[in-house]
N, C-alpha and C positions, 0 to 999 in steps of 0.2 A: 504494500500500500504506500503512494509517495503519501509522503509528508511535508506539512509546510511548518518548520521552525522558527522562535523567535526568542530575543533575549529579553523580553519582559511583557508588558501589554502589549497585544497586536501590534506591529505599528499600522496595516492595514484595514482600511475604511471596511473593504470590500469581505474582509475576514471579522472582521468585526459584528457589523452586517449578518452576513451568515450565522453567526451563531449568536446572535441575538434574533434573529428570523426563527432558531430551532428553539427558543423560549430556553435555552439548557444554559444558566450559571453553575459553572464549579471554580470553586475558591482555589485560588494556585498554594496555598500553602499546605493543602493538602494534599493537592494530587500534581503536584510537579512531575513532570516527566509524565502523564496524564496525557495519552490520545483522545483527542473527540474527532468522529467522523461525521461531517456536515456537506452539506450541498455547498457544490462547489460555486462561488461566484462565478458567472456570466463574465468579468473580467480578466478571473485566470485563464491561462492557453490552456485547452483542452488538451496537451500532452501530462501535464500536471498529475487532472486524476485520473490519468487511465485510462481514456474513455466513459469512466464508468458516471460520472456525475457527480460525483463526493471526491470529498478532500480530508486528510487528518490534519489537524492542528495539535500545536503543544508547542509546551515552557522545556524545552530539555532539561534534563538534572545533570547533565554533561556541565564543569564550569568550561571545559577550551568552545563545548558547543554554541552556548550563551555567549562567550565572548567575538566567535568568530560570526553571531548574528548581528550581533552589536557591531562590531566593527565593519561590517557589509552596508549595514544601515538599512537593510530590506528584508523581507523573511526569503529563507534558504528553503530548500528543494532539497529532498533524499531517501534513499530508500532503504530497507533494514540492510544489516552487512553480512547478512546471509541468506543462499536461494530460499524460496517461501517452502517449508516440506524441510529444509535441511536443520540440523542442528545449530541453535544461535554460537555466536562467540563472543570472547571479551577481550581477544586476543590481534591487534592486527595483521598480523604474522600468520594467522590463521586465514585471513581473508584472501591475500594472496593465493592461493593456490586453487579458491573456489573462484573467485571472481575478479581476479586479476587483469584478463585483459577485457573485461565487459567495465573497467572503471576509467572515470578522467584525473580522479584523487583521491588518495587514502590520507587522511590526517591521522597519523601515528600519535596520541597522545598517554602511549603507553598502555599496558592492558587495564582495560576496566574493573571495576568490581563485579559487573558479571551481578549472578540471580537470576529471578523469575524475570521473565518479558514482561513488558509493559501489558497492563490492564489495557481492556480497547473499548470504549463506549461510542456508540450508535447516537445520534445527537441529532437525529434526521426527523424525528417525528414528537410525538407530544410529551413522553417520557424518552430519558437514558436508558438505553438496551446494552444491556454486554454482550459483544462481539465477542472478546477472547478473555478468560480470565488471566490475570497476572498478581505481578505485584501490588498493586495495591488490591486492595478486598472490595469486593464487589458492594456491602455494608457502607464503607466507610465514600464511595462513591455516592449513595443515596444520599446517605447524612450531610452530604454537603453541598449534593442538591438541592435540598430540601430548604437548607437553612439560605440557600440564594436568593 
């Protein structure tokens, strides 16, 4: 699923927008690194999402992530760092050899801490749906919709 990155509030209208169209507040201090999958702006280039019509959004809990969104000044574009079906990593070292020559850059920021994959919420319709469970608890998701 591409994702669109950012190092703090959207900075874009048009992402904004969207998930205020999908009625879903979630409080970043709780679900940092937190996917929402929403309709995608009419604005974005439809390479973005897919085809498919939707877009993930989130805060990365990466700091060089955050920083290299900040430092771009726009939200970034990218996709998990490993084939969808394959085993995740936290290792860059690891990516090489699955998807080395399918990439333009690997930012080596050393290996991760690694864990559960990101929790994936659905953000398209009138309630939050989980897509995929992860790290964060599907509970602690609610609660903090709730409380938006």
């Amino acid at each position: 699923m591409p994702a669109i990155a950012w190092s703090g509030p959207p900075p874009s209208e048009a992402v904004v927008a969207a998930l205020r169209d999908q009625r879903t507040a979630i409080d970043r201090s709780d679900t940092e690194g937190l996917p929402l999958v929403v309709a995608a702006p009419p604005t974005l280039a439809p390479e973005v999402s897919g085809g498919l019509g939707t877009v993930g959004v989130r805060v990365p809990a990466h700091d060089v992530t955050r920083a290299l969104a900040a430092a771009a000044g726009v939200p970034l574009t990218a996709t998990s760092a490993n084939i969808s079906g394959q085993p995740a990593t936290n290792d860059p070292e690891a990516v090489l050899p699955s998807l080395g020559n399918r990439l333009d850059v690997l930012v080596d920021a050393g290996v991760t801490a690694g864990g559960a994959p990101s929790t994936i919420i659905d953000a398209t319709g009138e309630t939050p749906r989980l897509i995929r469970a992860g790290a964060i608890p599907w509970d602690a998701v609610l609660t903090a919709s709730r409380r938006a």
